[in-house]
MARVO-640915 format. One record per residue (C-alpha): residue number from 0; residue in three letters; z, x, y. Coordinates in nm, 3 decimals. Layout:
<atoms>
ATOM    k    r       up     east    north
ATOM  NUM  ALA        Z        X        Y
...
</atoms>
This chain:
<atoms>
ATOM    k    r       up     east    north
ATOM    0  UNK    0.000    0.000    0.000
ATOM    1  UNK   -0.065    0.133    0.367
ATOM    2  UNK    0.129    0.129    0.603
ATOM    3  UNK    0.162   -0.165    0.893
ATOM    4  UNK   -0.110   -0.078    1.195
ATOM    5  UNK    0.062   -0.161    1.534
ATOM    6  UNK   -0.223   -0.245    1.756
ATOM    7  UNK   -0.142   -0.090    2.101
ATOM    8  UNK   -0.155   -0.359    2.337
ATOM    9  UNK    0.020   -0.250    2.621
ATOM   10  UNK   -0.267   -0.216    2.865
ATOM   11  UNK   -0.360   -0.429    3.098
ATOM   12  UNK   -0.324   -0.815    3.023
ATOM   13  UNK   -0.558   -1.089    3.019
ATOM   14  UNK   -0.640   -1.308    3.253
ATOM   15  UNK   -0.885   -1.520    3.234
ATOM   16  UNK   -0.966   -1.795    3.517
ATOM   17  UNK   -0.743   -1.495    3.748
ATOM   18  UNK   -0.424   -1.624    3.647
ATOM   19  UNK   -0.182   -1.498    3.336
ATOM   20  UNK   -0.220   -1.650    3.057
ATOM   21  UNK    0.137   -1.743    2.818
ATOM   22  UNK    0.026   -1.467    2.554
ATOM   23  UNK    0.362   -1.247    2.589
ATOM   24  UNK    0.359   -0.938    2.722
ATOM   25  UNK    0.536   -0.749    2.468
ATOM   26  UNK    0.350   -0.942    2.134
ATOM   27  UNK    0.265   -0.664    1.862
ATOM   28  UNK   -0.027   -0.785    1.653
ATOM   29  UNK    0.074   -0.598    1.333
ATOM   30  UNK   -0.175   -0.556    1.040
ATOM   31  UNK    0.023   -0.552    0.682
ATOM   32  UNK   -0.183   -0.432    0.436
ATOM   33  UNK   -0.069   -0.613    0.149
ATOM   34  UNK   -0.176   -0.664   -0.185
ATOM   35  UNK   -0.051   -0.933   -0.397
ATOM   36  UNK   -0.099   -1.091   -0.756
ATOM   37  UNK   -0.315   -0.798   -0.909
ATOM   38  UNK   -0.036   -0.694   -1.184
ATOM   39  UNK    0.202   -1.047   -1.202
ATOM   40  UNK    0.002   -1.387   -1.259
ATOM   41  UNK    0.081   -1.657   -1.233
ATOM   42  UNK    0.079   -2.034   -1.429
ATOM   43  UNK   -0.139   -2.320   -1.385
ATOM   44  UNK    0.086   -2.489   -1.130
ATOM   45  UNK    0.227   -2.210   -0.979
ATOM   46  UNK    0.446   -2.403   -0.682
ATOM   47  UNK    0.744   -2.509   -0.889
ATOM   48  UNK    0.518   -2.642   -1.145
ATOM   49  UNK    0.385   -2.929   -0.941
ATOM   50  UNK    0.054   -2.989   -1.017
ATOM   51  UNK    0.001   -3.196   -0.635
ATOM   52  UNK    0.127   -2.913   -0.450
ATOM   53  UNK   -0.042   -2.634   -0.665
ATOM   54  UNK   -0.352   -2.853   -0.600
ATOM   55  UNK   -0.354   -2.884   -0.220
ATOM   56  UNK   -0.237   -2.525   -0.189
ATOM   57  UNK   -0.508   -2.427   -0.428
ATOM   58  UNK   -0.783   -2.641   -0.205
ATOM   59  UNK   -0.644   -2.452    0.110
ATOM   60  UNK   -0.685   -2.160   -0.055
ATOM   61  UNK   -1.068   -2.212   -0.147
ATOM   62  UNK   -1.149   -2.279    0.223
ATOM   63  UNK   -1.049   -1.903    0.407
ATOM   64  UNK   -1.288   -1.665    0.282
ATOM   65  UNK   -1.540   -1.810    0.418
ATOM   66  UNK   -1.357   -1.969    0.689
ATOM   67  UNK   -1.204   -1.667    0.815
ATOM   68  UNK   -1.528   -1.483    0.800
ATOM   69  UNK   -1.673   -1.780    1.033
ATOM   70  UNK   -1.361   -1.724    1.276
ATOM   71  UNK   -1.409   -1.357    1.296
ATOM   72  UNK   -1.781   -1.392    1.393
ATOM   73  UNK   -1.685   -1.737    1.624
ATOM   74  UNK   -1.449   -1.490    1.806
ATOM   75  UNK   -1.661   -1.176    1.816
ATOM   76  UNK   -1.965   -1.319    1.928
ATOM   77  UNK   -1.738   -1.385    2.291
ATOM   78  UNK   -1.595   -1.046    2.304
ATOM   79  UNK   -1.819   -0.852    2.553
ATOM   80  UNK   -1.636   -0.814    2.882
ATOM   81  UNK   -1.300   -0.900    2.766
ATOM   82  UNK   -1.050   -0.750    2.920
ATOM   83  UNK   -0.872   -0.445    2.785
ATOM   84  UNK   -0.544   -0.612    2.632
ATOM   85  UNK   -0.750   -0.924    2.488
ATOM   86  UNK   -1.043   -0.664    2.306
ATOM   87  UNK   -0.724   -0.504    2.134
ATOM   88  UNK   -0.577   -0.894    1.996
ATOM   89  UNK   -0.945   -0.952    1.884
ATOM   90  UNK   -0.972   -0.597    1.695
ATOM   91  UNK   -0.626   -0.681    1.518
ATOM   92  UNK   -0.713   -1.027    1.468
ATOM   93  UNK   -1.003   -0.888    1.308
ATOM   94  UNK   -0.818   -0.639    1.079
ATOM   95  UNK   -0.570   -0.908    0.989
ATOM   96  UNK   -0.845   -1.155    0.913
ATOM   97  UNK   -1.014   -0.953    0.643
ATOM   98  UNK   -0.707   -0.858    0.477
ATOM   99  UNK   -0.607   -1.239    0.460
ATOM  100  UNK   -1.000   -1.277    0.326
ATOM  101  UNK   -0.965   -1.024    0.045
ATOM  102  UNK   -0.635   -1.135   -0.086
ATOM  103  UNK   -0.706   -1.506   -0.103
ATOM  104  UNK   -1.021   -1.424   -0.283
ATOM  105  UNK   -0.757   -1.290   -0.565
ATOM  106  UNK   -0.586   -1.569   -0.555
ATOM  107  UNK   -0.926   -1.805   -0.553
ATOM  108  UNK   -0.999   -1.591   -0.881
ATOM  109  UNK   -0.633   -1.676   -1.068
ATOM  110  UNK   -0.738   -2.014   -1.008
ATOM  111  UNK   -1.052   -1.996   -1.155
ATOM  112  UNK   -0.899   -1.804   -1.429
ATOM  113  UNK   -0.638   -2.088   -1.490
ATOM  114  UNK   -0.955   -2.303   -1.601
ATOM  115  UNK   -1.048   -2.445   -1.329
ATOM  116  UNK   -1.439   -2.543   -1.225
ATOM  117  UNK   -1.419   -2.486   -0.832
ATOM  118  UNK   -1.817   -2.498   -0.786
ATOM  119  UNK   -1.821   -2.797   -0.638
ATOM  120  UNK   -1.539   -2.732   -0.381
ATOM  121  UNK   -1.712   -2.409   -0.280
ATOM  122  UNK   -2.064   -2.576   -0.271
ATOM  123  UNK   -1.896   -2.819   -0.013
ATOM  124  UNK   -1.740   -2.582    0.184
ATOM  125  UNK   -2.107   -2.382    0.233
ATOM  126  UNK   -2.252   -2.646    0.345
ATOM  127  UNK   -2.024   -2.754    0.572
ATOM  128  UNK   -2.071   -2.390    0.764
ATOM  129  UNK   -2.442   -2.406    0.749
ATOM  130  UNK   -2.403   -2.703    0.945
ATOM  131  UNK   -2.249   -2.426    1.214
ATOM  132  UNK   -2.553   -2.201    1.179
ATOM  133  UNK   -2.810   -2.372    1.466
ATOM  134  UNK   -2.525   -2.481    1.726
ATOM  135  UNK   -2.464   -2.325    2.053
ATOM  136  UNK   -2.190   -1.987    1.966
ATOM  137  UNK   -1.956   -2.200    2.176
ATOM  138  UNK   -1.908   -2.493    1.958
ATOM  139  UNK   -1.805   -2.228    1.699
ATOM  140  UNK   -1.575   -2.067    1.891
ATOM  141  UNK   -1.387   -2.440    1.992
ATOM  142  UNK   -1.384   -2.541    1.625
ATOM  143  UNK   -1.220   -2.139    1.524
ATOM  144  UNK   -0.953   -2.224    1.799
ATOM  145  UNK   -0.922   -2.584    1.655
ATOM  146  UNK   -0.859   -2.440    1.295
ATOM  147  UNK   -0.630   -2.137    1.434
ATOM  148  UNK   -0.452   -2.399    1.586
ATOM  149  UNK   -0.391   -2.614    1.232
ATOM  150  UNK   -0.337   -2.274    1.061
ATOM  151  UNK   -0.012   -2.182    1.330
ATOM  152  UNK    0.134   -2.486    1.281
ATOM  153  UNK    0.098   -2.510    0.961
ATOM  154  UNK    0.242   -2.152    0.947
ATOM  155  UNK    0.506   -2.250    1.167
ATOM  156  UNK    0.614   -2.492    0.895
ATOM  157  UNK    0.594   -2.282    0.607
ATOM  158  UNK    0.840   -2.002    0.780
ATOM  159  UNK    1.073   -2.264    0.895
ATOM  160  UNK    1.140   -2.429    0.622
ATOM  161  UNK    1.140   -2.252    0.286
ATOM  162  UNK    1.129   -2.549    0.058
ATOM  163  UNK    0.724   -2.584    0.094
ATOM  164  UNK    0.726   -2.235   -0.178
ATOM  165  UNK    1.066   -2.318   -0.335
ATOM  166  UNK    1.021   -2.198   -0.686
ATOM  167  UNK    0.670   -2.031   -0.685
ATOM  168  UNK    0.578   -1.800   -0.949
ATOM  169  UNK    0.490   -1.446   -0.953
ATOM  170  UNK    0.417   -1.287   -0.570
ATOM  171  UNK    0.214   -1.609   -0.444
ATOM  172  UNK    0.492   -1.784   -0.256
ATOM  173  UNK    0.497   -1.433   -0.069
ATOM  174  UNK    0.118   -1.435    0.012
ATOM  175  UNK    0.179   -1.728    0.175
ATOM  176  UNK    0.444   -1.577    0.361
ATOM  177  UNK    0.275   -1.273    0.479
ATOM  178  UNK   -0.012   -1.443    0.556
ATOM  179  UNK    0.196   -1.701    0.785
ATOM  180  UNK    0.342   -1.427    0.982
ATOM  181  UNK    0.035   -1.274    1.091
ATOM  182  UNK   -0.122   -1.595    1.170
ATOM  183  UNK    0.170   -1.693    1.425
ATOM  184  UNK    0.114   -1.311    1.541
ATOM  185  UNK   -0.244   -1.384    1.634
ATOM  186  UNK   -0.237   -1.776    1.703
ATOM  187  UNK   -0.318   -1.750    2.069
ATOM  188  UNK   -0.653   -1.517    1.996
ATOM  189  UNK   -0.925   -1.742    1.964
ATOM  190  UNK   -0.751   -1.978    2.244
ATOM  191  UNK   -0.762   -1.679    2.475
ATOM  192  UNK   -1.115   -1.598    2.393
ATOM  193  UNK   -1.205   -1.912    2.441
ATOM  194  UNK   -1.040   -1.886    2.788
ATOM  195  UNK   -1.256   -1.567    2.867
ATOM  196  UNK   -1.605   -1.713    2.771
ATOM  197  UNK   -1.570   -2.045    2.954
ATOM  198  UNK   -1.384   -1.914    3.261
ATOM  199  UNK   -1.682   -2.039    3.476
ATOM  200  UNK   -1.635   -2.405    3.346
ATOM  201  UNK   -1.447   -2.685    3.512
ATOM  202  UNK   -1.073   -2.809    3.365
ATOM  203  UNK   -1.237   -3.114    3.258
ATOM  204  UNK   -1.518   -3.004    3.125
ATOM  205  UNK   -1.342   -2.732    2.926
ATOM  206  UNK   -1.047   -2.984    2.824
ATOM  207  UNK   -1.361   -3.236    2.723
ATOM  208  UNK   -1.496   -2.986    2.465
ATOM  209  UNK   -1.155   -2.871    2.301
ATOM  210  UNK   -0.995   -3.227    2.249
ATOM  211  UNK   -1.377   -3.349    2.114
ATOM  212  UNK   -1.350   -3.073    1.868
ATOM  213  UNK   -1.001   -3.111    1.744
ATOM  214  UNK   -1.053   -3.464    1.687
ATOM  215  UNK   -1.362   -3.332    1.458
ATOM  216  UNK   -1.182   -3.118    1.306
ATOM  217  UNK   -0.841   -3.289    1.203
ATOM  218  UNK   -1.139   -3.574    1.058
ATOM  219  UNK   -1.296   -3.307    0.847
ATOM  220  UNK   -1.040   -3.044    0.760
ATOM  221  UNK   -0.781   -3.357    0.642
ATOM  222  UNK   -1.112   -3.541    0.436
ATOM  223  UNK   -1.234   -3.251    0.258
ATOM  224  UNK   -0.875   -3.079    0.174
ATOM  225  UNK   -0.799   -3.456    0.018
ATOM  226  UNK   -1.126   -3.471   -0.159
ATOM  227  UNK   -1.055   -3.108   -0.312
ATOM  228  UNK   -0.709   -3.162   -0.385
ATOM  229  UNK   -0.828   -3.482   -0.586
ATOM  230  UNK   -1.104   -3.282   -0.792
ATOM  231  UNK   -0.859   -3.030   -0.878
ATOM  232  UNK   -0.611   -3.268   -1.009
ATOM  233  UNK   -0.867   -3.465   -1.158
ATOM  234  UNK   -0.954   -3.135   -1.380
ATOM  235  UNK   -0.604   -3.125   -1.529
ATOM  236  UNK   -0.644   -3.493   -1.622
ATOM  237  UNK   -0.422   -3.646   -1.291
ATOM  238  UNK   -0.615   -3.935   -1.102
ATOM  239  UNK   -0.591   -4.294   -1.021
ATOM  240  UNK   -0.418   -4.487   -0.701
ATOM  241  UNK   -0.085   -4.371   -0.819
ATOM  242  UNK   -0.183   -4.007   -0.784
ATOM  243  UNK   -0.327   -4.049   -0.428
ATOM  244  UNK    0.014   -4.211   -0.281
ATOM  245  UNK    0.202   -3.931   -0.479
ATOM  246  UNK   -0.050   -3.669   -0.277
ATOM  247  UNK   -0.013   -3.902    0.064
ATOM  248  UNK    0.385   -3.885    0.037
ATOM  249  UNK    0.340   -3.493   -0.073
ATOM  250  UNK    0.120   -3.454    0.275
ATOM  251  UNK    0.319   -3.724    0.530
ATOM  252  UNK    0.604   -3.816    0.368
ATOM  253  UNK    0.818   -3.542    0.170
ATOM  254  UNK    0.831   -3.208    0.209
ATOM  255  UNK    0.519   -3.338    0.447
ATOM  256  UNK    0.361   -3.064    0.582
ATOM  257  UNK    0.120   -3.266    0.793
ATOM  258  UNK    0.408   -3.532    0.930
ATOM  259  UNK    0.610   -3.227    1.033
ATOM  260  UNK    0.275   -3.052    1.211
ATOM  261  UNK    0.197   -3.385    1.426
ATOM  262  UNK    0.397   -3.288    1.741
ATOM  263  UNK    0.252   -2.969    1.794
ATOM  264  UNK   -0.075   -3.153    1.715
ATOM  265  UNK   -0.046   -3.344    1.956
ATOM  266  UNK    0.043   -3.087    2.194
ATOM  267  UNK   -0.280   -2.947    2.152
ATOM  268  UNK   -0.438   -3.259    2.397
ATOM  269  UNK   -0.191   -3.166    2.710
ATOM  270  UNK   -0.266   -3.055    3.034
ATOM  271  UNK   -0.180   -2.681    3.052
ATOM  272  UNK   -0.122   -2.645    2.651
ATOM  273  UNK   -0.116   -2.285    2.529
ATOM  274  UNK   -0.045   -2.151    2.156
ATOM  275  UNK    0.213   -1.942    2.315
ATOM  276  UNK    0.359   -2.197    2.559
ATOM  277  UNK    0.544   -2.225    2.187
ATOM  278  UNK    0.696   -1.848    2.122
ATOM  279  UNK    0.796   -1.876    1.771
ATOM  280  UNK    0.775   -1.482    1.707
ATOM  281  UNK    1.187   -1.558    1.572
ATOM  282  UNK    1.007   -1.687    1.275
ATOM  283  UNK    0.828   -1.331    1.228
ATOM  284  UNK    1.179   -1.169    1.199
ATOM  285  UNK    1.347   -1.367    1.017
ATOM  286  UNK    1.052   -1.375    0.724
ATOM  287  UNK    1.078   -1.011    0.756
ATOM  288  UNK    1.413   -0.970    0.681
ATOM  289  UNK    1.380   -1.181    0.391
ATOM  290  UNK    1.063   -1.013    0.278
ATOM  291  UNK    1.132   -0.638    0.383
ATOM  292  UNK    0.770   -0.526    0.224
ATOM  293  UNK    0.592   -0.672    0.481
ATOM  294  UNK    0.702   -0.375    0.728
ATOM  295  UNK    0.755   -0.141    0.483
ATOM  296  UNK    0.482    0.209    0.386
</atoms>
């Protein structure tokens, strides 16, 4: 394992539209090279031998290679006259990225080698990002800040309250950990960037586009997560109307990650809303000092 890369951010900030942005002065965007599940595997339901939440964590899983190689590009293709301190979040938000890429693409393998057929899941998801390929590089960018958005709050959740990996097997409940960390670390990247490339655009106008998008979004990331959660469960012989209200009370009801997420959802709409107007970086430290590998060489 290599040792944690400290991006050196203390140059000068960003500031798009001439003002400061909430992005705090002193954040560290730290890249933990990690490597998880290559010698311990891991059971067919691997969260406390739930087969609902092994499912939906299995379908999230399925979605960030290729998602996180659309945000990298969504975020780099707005990168050229950036200022100094906002290049050096996109470079580690970069690094982190790709590490979060290759190690989910182990665990997308262990799930495939558990027996399951995830063809059709990954057929969907391609198709859904060639939809991205003729659109203007903007629309990308608003839909990468959308999804960076649902992937800090959801990591929000998972730090904050330990019962969502309560009883995982083998290192997977701490891939999700270390993985959460570093997307809290880097959750105001893409908004930032976003900041930069439309600085010459109007409140409303900029507000307009964002709020159109997230509404987009929440449609098709909650849709498609349901429809692959349902396929996988349907593989292990789980289906019917009595399986989709146990998934709807997993999702809104208990533990109920997306119940717990609406707030800061909704935030997302206000007047003046930043990722940071939210500094959660307490969460960082105390995952840390539960999972001391994460900063160790």
């Amino acid at each position: 394992m290599n040792a944690p890369t400290k991006f050196p951010l203390d140059v000068e900030p960003a500031a798009p539209l001439g003002k400061r942005v909430p992005t705090p002065s002193d954040l560290e965007i730290v890249v933990r090279d990690r490597r998880f599940g290559r010698t311990v595997k891991h059971g067919r339901w691997w969260l406390n031998n739930d087969p609902i939440a092994t499912a939906w964590h299995n379908a999230l899983s399925l979605t960030f290679p290729r998602g996180e190689a659309f945000f990298i590009e969504a975020v780099k293709a707005h990168r050229e006259g950036t200022p100094p301190r906002l290049e050096a979040e996109i470079r580690a938000f970069v690094r982190q990225e790709i590490n979060h890429t290759r190690e989910h693409i182990v665990l997308n393998k262990s799930v495939v080698d558990a027996g399951y057929d995830v063809s059709a899941i990954e057929q969907r998801i391609e198709e859904n990002l060639a939809l991205t390929k003729d659109r203007p590089a903007i629309f990308n960018l608003a839909v990468t800040m959308a999804l960076e958005h649902y992937t800090a709050m959801m990591a929000h959740e998972f730090l904050a309250n330990p019962k969502h990996f309560a009883g995982t097997e083998g290192e997977t409940g701490d891939l999700w950990r270390w993985h959460a960390i570093e997307e809290i670390e880097h959750k105001g990247v893409a908004f930032d960037t976003w900041l930069h490339a439309t600085r010459d655009w109007s409140r409303s106008k900029r507000w307009k586009l964002k709020s159109i998008m997230m509404l987009i979004v929440t449609k098709n990331f909650i849709k498609n997560r349901w429809i692959d959660t349902l396929e996988l469960l349907r593989q292990d012989g789980i289906e019917g109307p009595v399986v989709k209200l146990k998934l709807a009370w997993y999702l809104f009801g208990t533990p109920g990650v997306l119940r717990r997420i609406f707030p800061a959802w909704i935030a997302y709409f206000l007047p003046g809303f930043h990722p940071w107007n939210h500094d959660d970086r307490a969460l960082i430290g105390r995952a840390e000092s539960e999972f001391a590998d994460a900063v160790m060489a």
